[in-house]
C-alpha positions, 0 to 999 in steps of 0.5 A, spaced: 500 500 500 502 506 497 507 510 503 505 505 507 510 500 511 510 495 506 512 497 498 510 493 493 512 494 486 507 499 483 508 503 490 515 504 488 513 506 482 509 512 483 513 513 489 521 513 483 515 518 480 512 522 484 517 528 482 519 527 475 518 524 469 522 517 467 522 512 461 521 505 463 528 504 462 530 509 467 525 507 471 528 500 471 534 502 473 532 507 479 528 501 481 533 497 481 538 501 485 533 498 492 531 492 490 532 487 484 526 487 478 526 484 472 523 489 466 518 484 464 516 486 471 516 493 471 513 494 464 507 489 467 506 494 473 506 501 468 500 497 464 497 496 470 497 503 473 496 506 467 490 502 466 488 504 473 489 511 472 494 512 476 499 514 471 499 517 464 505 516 457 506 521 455 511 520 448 516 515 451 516 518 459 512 515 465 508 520 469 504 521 475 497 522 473 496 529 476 488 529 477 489 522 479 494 525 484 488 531 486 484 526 488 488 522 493 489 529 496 483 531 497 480 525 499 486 524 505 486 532 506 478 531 508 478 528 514 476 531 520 480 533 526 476 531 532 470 535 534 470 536 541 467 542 544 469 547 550 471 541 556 469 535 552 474 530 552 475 523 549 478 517 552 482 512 548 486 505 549 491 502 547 496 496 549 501 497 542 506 503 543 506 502 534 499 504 535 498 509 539 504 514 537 501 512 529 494 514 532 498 519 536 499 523 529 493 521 526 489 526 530 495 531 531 495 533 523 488 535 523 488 539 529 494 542 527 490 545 520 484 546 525 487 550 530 492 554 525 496 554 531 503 556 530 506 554 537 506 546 539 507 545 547 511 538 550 512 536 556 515 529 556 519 525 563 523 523 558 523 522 550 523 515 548 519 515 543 524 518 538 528 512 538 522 506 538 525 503 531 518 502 528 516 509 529 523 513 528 521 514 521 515 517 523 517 521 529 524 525 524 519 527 520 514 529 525 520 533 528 522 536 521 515 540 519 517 545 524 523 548 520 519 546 514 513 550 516 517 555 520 512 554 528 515 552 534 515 546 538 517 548 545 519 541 548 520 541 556 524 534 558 522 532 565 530 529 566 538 531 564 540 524 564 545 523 559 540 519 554 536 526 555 541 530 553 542 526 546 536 527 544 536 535 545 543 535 542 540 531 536 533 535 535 534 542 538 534 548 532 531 554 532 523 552 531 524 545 535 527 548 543 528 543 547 528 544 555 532 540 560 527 542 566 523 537 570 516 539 573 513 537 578 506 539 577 506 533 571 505 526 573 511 521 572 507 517 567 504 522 563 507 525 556 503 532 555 502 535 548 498 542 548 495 546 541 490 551 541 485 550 546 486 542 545 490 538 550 493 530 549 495 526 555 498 519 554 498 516 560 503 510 560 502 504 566 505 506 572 510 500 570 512 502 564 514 508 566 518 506 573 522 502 568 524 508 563 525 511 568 530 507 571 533 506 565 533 514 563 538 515 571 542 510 570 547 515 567 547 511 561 547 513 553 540 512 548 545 506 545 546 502 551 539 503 554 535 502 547 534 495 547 531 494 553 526 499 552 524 496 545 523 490 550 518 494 555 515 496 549 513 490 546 508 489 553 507 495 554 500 494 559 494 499 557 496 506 555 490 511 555 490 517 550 487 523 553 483 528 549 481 534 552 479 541 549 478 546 555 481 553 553 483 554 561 487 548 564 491 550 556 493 556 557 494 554 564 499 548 562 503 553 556 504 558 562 508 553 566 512 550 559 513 556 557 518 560 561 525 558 558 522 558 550 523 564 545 520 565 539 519 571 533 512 573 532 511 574 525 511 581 522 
């Protein structure tokens, strides 16, 4: 399925031509850079895609079909943020940490548009999430759009471990500041994210987050420690996603993040 884990090859065909145009020849061989194809293969899966609308020939190029490509756009770019009204909140639950951090940015990006924020706040006792191998991916890309959008991503991180340090050293720019900086106010077992009026808890086992933070203080680097968090995470016990819109405890969460953060207000 297309831009999903698992590429077959028409897939990496209408991803090898997303940006440009390519003869079948040139496209052989780009595909072959990654993986073996024989032409006959390839040849098989342009007919198929055009016959699918997918992509046009034009001479003897290859293209993206761009009304195809609309389509696609605004079929994905319509689904709705969650509706929830001033103090409504929603409660979800889930036993995989995959899961949870995909439906984590499943629910982020459309409030993201719906809000028209340009200040996202973060509170995590530590980051971990940023090194879970089967997300990582996903969270460089995440922590990327603050450059390419030009908002702010203000992370406060509850802990000054020498792992907490790695991923400030590692993430840390102009649009995504990160701060060192335990608060009591937050729960061990929370990672709190504010946008607008909009507040999402992810509230780990009290287990879970015992153990991280363990692993966290013993003085040990994101390498060495790395294994047996993917090890936690593979039974991670019940995680709750929280979801809230409440204008006053957010504005109230932001005031007490917020102290250590700069940003340019635009002109």
């Amino acid at each position: 399925m297309l831009y999903s884990n698992k590429d077959n090859l028409e897939d990496r065909i209408v991803k090898s031509l997303a940006n440009t145009g390519m003869t079948i020849k040139s496209l052989h061989a780009e595909l072959n850079k990654e993986e073996s194809w024989s032409l006959r293969a390839v040849y098989k899966a342009v007919h198929k895609l055009i016959d699918a609308g997918v992509i046009l020939k034009a001479g003897k190029q290859v293209i993206v079909d761009q009304e195809w490509a609309r389509r696609v756009q605004e079929t994905l770019s319509s689904t709705p943020a969650p509706l929830l009204s001033n103090k409504e909140r929603a409660v979800y639950t889930f036993v995989s940490v995959e899961h949870l951090d995909a439906f984590w940015k499943t629910v982020m990006l459309p409030l993201e548009n719906l809000t028209a924020t340009r200040e996202i706040f973060f509170y995590n006792p530590h980051n971990f999430w940023a090194y879970v191998p089967a997300r990582k991916q996903s969270e460089d890309a995440y922590y990327r759009h603050f450059s390419d959008t030009k908002h702010y991503g203000f992370f406060t991180i509850g802990g000054d471990s020498p792992a907490d340090v790695e991923f400030k050293r590692q993430y840390q720019g102009q649009h995504l500041q990160i701060d060192l900086r335990n608060i009591g106010f937050f729960r061990r077992t929370d990672h709190i994210t504010i946008l607008g009026s909009f507040i999402i808890t992810v509230r780990l086992a009290k287990g879970m987050a015992e153990h991280i933070n363990k692993l966290y203080v013993s003085g040990r680097g994101i390498k060495d420690i790395l294994p047996e968090i993917v090890n936690i995470c593979r039974k991670p016990g019940k995680i709750r996603f929280i979801l809230e819109n409440n204008s006053i405890k957010a504005k109230k969460l932001k005031k007490i993040l917020a102290r250590n953060f700069y940003f340019k207000r635009p002109e």
